[in-house]
N, C-alpha and C positions, 0 to 999 in steps of 0.2 A: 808536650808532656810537661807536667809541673814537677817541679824539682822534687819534691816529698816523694813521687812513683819514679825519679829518676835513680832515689836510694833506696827504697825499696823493690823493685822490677829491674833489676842489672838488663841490660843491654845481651840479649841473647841470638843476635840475627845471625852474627858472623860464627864461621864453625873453627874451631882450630886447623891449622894447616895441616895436609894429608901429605904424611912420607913413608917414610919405609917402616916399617913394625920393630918393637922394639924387641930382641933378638938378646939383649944381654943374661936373660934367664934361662935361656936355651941350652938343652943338655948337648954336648957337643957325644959326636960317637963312641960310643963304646962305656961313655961317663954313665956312674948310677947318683939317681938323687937320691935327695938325703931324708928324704920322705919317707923312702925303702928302707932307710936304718932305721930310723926311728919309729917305722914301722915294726920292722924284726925286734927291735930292740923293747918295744912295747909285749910284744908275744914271749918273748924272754923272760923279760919281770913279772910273767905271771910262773914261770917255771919256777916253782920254792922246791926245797929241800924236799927228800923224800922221808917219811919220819915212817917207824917204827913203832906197830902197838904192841902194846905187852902181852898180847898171843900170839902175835907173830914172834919176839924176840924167842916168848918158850915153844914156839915150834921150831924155830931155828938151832936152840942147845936141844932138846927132844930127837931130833932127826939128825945132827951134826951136818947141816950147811954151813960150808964154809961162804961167811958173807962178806968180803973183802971189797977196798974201793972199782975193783973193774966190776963187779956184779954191782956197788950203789952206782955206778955210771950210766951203766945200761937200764935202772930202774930210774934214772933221772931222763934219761933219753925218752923212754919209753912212756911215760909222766905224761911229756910234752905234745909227744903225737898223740896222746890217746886225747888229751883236752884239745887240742885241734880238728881233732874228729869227730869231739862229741862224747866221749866214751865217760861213765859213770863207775859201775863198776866194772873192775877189767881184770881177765885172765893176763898176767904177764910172762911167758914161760922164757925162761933161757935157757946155756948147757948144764946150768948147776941145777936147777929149780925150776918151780913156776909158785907165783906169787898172783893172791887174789887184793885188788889195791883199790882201793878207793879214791880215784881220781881228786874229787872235789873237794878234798879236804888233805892229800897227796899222802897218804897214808898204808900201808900195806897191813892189810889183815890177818891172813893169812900165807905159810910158806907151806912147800911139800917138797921133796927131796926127789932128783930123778927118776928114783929107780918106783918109788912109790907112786908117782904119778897115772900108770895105770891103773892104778888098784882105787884111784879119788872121784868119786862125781863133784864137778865143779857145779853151785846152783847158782842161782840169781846173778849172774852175771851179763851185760849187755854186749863184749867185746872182748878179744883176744888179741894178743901180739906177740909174735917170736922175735926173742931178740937174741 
């Protein structure tokens, strides 16, 4: 072989030596990787704030729901699941209310007060969720 294909064409006969696999990335038991957070933690940072349109705020003084942070928790919970399943527009009911929300822009449209909530036809909705 002439020197010029001896620097160009490395020498490829021999294979590296065969041992034991290397093991140091290995989740040892019960360990979670960190794949799975940053996983979760990617499905999180799509969860934004729940925002408020101004017919819902005037159905909520109209009908006197009280809207306090443990009802915006449940509406941020429920946010979450519903873009995890796909959900567009979504019935959200809990024990105060039920709230018609628009997922994709995380927005609440409309509110109706429990007691009222018989008396509503919910339309164009794709999903439902009791919270």
């Amino acid at each position: 072989m002439s020197r010029i294909n001896e620097l160009l064409i490395p020498n490829v006969t021999s294979l590296p030596a065969q041992g034991k696999p290397d093991t140091s990335n290995r989740l040892q038991s019960g360990q979670k990787s960190e794949f799975d957070q940053l996983v979760k933690d990617a499905a999180g940072a799509k969860k934004a704030d729940v925002q408020m349109s101004t017919h819902a705020t005037k159905r909520l003084q109209e009908r006197n729901i009280a809207f306090d942070g443990a009802e915006y928790v449940k509406l941020q919970e429920a946010l979450g699941k519903l873009r995890q399943k796909g959900g567009h527009d979504s019935l959200v009911i809990t024990d105060k209310a039920a709230y018609v929300m628009d997922v994709d822009k995380g927005m609440v449209v409309t509110a109706v007060d429990r007691e009222s909530m018989g008396e509503n036809v919910f339309t164009k909705i794709d999903s439902t969720i009791f919270m």
